[in-house]
N, C-alpha and C positions, 0 to 999 in steps of 0.2 A: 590250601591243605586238602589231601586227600584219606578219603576213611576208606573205602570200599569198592570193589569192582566185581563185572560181571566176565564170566569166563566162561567159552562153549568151545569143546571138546569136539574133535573130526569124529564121523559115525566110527570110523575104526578104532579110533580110541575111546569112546565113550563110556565115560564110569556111570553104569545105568544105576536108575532108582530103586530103592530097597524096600520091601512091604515088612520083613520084620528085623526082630532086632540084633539076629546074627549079620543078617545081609547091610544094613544099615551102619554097623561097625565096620566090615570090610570098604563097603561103601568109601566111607570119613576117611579110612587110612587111606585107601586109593589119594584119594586126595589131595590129605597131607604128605602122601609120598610127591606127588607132581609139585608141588611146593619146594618141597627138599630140593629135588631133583631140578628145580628150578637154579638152584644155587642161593635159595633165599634163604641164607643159616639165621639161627635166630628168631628167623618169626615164624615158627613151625609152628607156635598157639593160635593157629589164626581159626576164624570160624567159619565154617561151610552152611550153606543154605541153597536149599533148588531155586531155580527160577525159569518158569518154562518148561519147556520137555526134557530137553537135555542141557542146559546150562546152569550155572552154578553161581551164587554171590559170595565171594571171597574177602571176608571181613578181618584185617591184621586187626592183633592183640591194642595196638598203640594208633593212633594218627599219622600220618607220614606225612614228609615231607613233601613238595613238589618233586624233590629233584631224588627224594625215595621213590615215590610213584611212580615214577620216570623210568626207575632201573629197573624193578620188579615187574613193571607192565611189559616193557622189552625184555627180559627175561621169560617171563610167563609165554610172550607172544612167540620166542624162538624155541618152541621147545615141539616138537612132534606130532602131538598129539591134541593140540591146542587149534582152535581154528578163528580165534580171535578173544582180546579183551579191552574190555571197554570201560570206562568210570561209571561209576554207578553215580548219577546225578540227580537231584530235585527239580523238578520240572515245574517252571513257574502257574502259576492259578493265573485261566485265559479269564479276565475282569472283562466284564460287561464293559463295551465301548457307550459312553456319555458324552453326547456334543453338549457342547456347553450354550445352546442356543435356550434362553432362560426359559421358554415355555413349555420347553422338551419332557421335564421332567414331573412327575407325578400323576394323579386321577384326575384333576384337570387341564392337563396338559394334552402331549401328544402321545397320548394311552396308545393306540392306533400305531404306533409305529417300536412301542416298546415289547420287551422281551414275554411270550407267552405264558400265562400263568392262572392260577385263582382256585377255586373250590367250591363247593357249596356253601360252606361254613361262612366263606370273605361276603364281605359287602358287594353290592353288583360295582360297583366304582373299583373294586380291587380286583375284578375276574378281568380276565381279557384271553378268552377261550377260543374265540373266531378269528384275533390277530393274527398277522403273518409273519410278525417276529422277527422284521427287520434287524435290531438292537443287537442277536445274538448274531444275525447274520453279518453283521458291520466285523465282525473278529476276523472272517473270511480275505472279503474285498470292502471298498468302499465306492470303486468302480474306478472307469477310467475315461479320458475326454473324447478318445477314439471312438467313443458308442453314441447314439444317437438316436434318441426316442422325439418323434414328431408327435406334435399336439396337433390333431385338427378340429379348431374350436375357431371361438370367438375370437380372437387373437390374445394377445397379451398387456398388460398394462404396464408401465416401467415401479416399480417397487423396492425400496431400499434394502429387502431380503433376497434378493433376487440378483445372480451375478450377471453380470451384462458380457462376461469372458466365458461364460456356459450358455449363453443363447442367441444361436445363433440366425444368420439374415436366413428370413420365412417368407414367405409370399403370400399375398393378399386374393382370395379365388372369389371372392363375392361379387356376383356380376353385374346385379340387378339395380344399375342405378341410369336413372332418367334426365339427360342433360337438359331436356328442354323443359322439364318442371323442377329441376333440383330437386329433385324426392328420388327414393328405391332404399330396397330394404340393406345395399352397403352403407348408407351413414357415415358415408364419409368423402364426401364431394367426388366422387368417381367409381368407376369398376374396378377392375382387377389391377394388383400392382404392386410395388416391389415391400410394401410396407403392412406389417402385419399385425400393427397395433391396434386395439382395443377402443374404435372411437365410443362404446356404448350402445345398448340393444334395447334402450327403451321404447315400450310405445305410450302416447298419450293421447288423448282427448282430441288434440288437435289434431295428431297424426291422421286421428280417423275420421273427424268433419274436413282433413284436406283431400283425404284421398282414400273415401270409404272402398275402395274395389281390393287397393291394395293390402291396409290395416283395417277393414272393417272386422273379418273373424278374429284377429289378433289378440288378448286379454289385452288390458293395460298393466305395466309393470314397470318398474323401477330398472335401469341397467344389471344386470346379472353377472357382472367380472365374470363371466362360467369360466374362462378360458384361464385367468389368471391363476384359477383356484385349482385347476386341472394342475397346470406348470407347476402349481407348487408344493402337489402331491408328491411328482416324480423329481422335484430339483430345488427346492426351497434352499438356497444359500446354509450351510449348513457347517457348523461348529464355528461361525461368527459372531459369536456372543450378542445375538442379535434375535429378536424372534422367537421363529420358530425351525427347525430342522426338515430336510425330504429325504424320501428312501435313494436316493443316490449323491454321493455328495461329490461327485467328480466326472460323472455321463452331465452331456449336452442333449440342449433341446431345441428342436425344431419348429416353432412356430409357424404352423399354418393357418390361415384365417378363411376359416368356410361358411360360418355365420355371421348375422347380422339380424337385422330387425325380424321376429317372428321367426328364428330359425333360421333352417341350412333348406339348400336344393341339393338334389340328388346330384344334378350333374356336378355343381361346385364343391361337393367332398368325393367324387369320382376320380374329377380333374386333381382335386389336391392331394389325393393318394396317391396316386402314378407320381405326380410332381414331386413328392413326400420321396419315394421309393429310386427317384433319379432318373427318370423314363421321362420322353420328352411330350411333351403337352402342345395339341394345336389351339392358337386362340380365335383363328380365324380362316375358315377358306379360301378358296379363291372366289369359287362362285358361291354367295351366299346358298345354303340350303342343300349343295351337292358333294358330299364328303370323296366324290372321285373328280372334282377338277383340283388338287391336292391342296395343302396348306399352305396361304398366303403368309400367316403370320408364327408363328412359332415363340413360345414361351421361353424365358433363359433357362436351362438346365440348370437343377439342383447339385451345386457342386459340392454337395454335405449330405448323400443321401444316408435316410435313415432305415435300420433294420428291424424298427416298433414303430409301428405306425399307431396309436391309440385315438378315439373317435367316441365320444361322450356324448352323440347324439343317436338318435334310433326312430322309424317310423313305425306305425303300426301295421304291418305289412308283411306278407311272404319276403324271402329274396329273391331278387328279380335277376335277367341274365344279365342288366349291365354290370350291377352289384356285383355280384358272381365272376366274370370275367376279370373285373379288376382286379376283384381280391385272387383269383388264379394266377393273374399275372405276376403280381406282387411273392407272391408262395414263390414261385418260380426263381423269383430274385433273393430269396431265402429271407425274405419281407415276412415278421408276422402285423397280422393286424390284429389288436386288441379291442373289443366292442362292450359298451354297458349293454346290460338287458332289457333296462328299461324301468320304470317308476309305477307300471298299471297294476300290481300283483293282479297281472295277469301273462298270457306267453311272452316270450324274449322278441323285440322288436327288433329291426333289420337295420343295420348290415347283422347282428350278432345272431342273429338266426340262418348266415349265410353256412354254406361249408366254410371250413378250413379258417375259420375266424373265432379267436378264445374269446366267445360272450363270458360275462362276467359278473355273476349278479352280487347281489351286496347281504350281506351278516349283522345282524346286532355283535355287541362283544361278546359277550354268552356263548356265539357259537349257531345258534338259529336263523331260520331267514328273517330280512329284518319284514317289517308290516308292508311294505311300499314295493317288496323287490319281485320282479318277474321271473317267472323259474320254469322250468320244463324241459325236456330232451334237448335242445339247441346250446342249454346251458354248460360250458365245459369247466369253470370254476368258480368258486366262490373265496370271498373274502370281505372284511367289515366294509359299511360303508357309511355308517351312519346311523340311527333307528331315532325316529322323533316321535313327537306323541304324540302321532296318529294313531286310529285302529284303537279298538275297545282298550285293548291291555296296555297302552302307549304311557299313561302315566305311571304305569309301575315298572317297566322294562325297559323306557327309555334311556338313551346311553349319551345323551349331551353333542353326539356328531363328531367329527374330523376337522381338526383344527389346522388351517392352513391360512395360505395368501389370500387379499381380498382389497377392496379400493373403497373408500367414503365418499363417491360420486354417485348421487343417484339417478341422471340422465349422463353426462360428457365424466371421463374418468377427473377424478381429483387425488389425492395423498393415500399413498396405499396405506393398508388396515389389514386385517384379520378377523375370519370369518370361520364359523363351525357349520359347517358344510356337510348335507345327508343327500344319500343320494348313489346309483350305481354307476354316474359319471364319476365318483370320484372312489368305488372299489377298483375299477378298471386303472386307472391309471398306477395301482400300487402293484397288479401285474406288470404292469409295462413296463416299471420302474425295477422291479425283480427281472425282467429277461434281462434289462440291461447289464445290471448285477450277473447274470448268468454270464454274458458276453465277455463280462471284464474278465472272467474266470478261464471263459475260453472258447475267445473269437472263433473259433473256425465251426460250431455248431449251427447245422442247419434247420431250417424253419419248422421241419418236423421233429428235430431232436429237441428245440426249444420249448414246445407245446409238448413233448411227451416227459418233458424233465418236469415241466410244472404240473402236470396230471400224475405222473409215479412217484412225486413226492409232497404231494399232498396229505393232512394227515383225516382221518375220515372223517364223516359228519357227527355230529354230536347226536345224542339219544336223551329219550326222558319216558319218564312212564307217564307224566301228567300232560304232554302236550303230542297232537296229532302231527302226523305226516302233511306236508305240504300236497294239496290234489285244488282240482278245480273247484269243490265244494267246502276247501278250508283255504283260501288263498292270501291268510294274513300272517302272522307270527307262524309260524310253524317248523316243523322238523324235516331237515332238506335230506335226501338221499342222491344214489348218483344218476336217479333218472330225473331228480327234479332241480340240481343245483350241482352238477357237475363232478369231476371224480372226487372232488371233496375240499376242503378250506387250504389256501394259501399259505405254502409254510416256506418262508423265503431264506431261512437256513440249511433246510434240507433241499431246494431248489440246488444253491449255489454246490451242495455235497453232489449234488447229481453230474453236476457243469464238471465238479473237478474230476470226480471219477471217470468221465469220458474222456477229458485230457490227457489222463492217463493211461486211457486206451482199457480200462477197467469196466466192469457191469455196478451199474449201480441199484446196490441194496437197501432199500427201504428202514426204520426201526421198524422195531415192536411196538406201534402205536397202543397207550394204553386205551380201555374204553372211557368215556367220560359222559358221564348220565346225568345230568340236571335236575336237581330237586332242590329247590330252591323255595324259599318262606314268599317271595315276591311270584316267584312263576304257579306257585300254586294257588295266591289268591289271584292273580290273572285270569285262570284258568274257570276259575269260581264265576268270573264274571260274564262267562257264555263267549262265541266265539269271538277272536279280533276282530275279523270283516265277515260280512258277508260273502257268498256265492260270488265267483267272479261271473260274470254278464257279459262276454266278449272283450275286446280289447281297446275299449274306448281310454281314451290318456285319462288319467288323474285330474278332477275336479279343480282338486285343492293344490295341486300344485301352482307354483307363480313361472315357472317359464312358458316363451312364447308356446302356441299352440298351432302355429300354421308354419309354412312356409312357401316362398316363391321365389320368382328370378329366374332368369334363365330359360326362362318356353319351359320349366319341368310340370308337368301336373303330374298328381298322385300323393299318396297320404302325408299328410304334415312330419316335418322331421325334429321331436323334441329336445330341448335340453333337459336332459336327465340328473338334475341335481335343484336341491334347492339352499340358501343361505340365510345366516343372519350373519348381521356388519356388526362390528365394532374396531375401535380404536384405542379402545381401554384396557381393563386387565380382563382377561379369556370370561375369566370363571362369574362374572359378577351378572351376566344377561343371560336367562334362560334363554333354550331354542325355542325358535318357529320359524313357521315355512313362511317365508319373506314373501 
C-alpha cells in the first residue's frame, strides 16, 4: 500500500513558497489545481506539505492502492510542469553490525573495536572516547580478500580463531642462525625461508651460560606470540561464533617473520618490507661482500603483494637512510607503511620516526595518551592501545588492554588462547586494518590519499582542565595535541566516509566534531596524586617492560629493535585475570 509521495515541480513551473497567509492559499490551490488537472477526480482532498526547496509531499485523503499509486504517479509524472515523483518511504534504522564472536560484546570485551561513546557521568568501563569505532564503521564495508595488510613480526602461530583461507604464504627473513652450534637468534633450526610460523622468542638461563655473546644483554622472558596478537588485531576470524572479532573480517594477511630471539635486525625487516611490498629480494651475491659482482641468489617474489605494510617493532634511533630509502621505495609502489611509536614515553622510535611512515602512538579509552606511549612530532596518529597500571595514576585509569589472539606456550607455541594486550604495537595495527577498510571502499587510492584520509578524518584530541599537555617534562598520562600525537584519534567510520567520497570523485567534508573535556571523579583524584611519571631522561626502552631488549643477526650493529607490546595469557574467561606486564 501506498500513502504519500514527494513531487518536484520544473523551475518554470514552480509553485513557490508562501510567507503569509494570502500567498499560502494561492499557493495550496496551485496545487490542488495540478492534482485536478492531473485527471485525478475525486481525490482533490489531498494534503500538501514542503519538502525541500521546491518540492512538495502529496498526501491523498485515503490509502491507495498499488495499482492506485500506479496511475496517479504516471499521471502526476506526465503532466508539464512536474519534473518527477517519487514514494515517499521509511527508511530503515542502519543497526549497529554485532558479530556474534561471544567476547565481542560488552566492557569486558572487545570495548576497543566497539562503537564510540561515553561521558563524564558513565563509569570509565562505559567511556570509549579514544576508540576508532570500528562497529559503526562495519555498516559501510567489512572489507574485501583483494587487500592485503602484511604483518612484519614474530611470525604467527596456527589458532583456531584465526582463518587459514585469509592468511596467506609469508616468508621467514630471520637470518641469524649458526649451523655449526645449532643456536641464532631464528629458533628455528635454519635461516631464511618459506615458513613464517612462530617457533617462539624465549630466552633463558641457558640460552645465556651457552652462548653469553649472543643472549648475554637479552632479558629473560617467556615466548611473546607478539606477532599472533598483532594478526589478530587486524583479522581475528570474525563473526564465527567463536572468540573474539578483528577490524576487518574479509582483508588477508601477510605474514612475515622478521623477529626472533631478542628481536628483529634492521636488515631482516628492510629485506621483509620490499619482499612484503612485491619487489625482489637478494639473499646472496655473487662475491661475498661486493654488491656489484650482482646476485647469485635471488628470493621467490611475493606473489600477494601487500599495500599495508605494519611493523610493531621500533629502535631507539634517528632514521637512518637505509630505513628511509625503503620506506620511499615502498611509497612509490602506493605501499603505506604503518609503525608503533614505541613503549618509552619518550620520542617515537624508528622506522616510525621515518618520513612518510604513519607512526602510531597508542590512547587509554578516555581519549589521552596512554602512560607507556611515545609521542612527539614524528607522530602522525593516535588510537587506543591499551593503558596498564603503570605510572602513578595507573590504578585509577587503567582500561584492562586489547583483547585479542594469543598461545598458552611459554617457550615452543602450544593451544592458542587469548590475551589482553597494551602496547603501541597493537594501536598500529588498528590503522592498518582501517586502510584496508579504506581499500575495500576504493582500491585505486594512493599512498598519499590513504594517509591524508586517516589524518582529515580524524576526530580531535580530547581536552581537560585537570590534566596537562603531553611535553618532555610531563611524559606520562597526558593530553595529546597535533604536535605531540598526531592530527588527532583514529575514527575508522569517518576514514571509510573519506575513501567513499573520493570514489566518488567528491571532497571530503569532515563533521562538526563536538568538544569533549574530561572531568571525570577518577581523573581528578589521579591528578591529586602528583604527576604520572617522571621527566623523560632520553630514550632509554622501558625497564619494565618484558620484551626482548637487544637484537642481532645479520652483521646489523646499531640500537636494539623492540617489541612494542606487552601481554597477559589466558585460556579462560577474558574478564576473571587482572592485567600485568608479562
Amino acid at each position: 500500500m501506498v500513502s504519500e509521495a514527494v513531487v518536484e515541480c520544473r523551475p518554470s513551473g514552480r509553485v513557490e513558497g508562501a510567507a503569509d497567509t494570502a500567498r499560502r492559499q494561492r499557493h495550496s490551490q496551485r496545487w490542488q489545481a495540478l492534482v485536478q488537472g492531473a485527471g485525478l477526480q475525486g481525490l482533490s482532498d489531498w494534503q500538501i506539505e514542503p519538502v525541500g526547496a521546491a518540492s512538495q509531499l502529496l498526501r491523498p485523503p485515503a490509502t491507495l492502492t498499488a495499482a492506485q499509486a500506479a496511475e496517479w504517479k504516471a499521471r502526476l509524472a506526465a503532466r508539464p510542469e512536474v519534473a518527477w515523483v517519487e514514494e515517499d518511504v521509511r527508511e530503515p534504522l542502519q543497526q549497529a553490525i554485532v558479530p556474534n564472536d561471544p567476547w565481542f560484546e560488552g566492557a569486558s570485551g572487545q570495548w576497543w573495536l566497539q562503537a564510540v561513546s561515553g561521558s563524564n557521568s558513565l563509569p570509565l568501563a562505559d567511556r570509549r572516547r579514544g576508540v576508532p569505532g570500528a562497529q559503526s564503521a562495519w555498516r559501510q564495508t567489512t572489507g574485501r580478500n583483494q587487500d592485503v595488510v602484511a604483518v612484519l613480526d614474530t611470525g604467527v602461530t596456527a589458532h583456531p580463531d584465526l582463518s587459514s583461507q585469509r592468511l596467506l604464504p609469508g616468508y621467514d627473513f630471520v637470518s641469524d642462525w649458526d649451523t655449526r652450534l645449532s643456536r641464532g637468534f631464528a629458533n628455528d633450526g635454519d635461516g631464511r625461508d618459506a615458513d613464517p610460523s612462530d617457533p617462539g622468542d624465549w630466552v633463558s638461563a641457558e640460552d645465556q651460560a651457552l652462548d653469553p655473546a649472543r643472549y648475554g644483554s637479552c632479558p629473560l622472558s617467556t615466548s611473546s606470540w607478539h606477532g599472533t596478537g598483532v594478526v589478530g588485531v587486524v583479522a581475528a576470524a570474525t563473526h564465527n561464533s567463536l572468540g573474539v572479532a578483528g577490524l576487518t573480517w574479509q582483508g588477508r594477511v601477510l605474514p612475515v617473520r622478521v623477529a626472533g630471539k631478542c628481536g628483529a635486525s634492521v636488515r631482516d625487516i628492510i629485506d621483509g618490507m620490499r619482499w612484503a611490498a612485491g619487489l625482489a629480494v637478494c639473499q646472496r651475491w655473487a662475491q661475498p661482500q661486493d654488491p656489484g659482482s650482482g646476485c647469485a641468489a635471488w628470493l621467490p617474489l611475493n606473489p600477494t603483494p601487500a599495500r599495508v605494510v605494519n611493523i610493531s617493532f621500533g629502535g631507539p634511533a634517528a632514521c637512518h637512510a637505509e630505513y628511509q630509502a625503503a620506506v620511499d621505495e615502498l611509497w612509490q609502489r602506493g605501499v603505506v607503511v604503518v609503525a608503533a611509536a614505541g613503549n618509552q614515553h619518550a620520542d617515537p622510535a624508528r622506522p616510525a620516526n621515518c618520513n612518510k611512515v604513519l607512526g602510531v602512538t597508542a590512547l587509554n579509552r578516555d581519549g589521552f595518551k596512554a602512560s607507556y606511549a611515545n609521542f612527539g612530532p614524528a607522530v602522525r596518529l593516535a588510537t587506543v592501545g591499551g593503558d596498564d597500571t603503570g605510572g602513578t595514576w595507573g590504578r585509577l585509569l587503567a582500561d584492562g588492554g586489547l583483547l585479542t589472539l594469543h598461545n598458552e606456550g611459554t617457550q615452543s607455541p602450544a593451544a592458542g588462547s587469548y590475551g589482553r594486550l597494551v602496547g603501541t604495537s597493537f594501536a598500529a595495527p588498528m590503522a592498518s586494518g582501517t586502510l584496508a577498510l579504506m581499500l575495500a571502499v576504493h582500491p585505486a587510492l594512493s599512498a598519499s590519499e590513504l594517509v591524508e584520509g586517516l589524518q582529515l578524518s580524524a576526530r580531535p584530541h580530547v581536552g581537560s582542565r585537570l590534566m596537562r599537555a603531553c611535553s618532555a617534562a610531563n611524559p606520562g598520562r597526558c593530553l595529546c595535541t597535533t604536535q605531540t600525537c598526531g592530527a588527532g584519534i583514529l575514527d575508522t567510520e569517518q576514514a571509510l566516509s573519506y575513501a567513499r567520497a573520493r570514489a566518488q570523485g567528491q571532497a571530503y567534508q569532515a563533521p562538526q566534531w563536538p568538544w569533549v573535556e574530561l572531568d571525570t571523579p577518577e581523573l581528578e583524584q589521579a591528578v591529586a596524586l602528583g604527576p604520572d611519571r617522571e621527566p623523560t631522561a632520553g630514550t632509554a626502552p622501558n625497564p619494565n617492560s618484558a620484551a626482548p631488549a637487544s637484537s642481532g643477526g645479520g652483521g646489523i650493529a646499531g640500537p636494539a629493535l623492540l617489541l612494542l607490546g606487552w601481554a597477559l595469557l589466558f585460556a579462560g574467561a577474558p574478564a576473571q585475570r587482572p592485567l600485568r606486564r608479562g
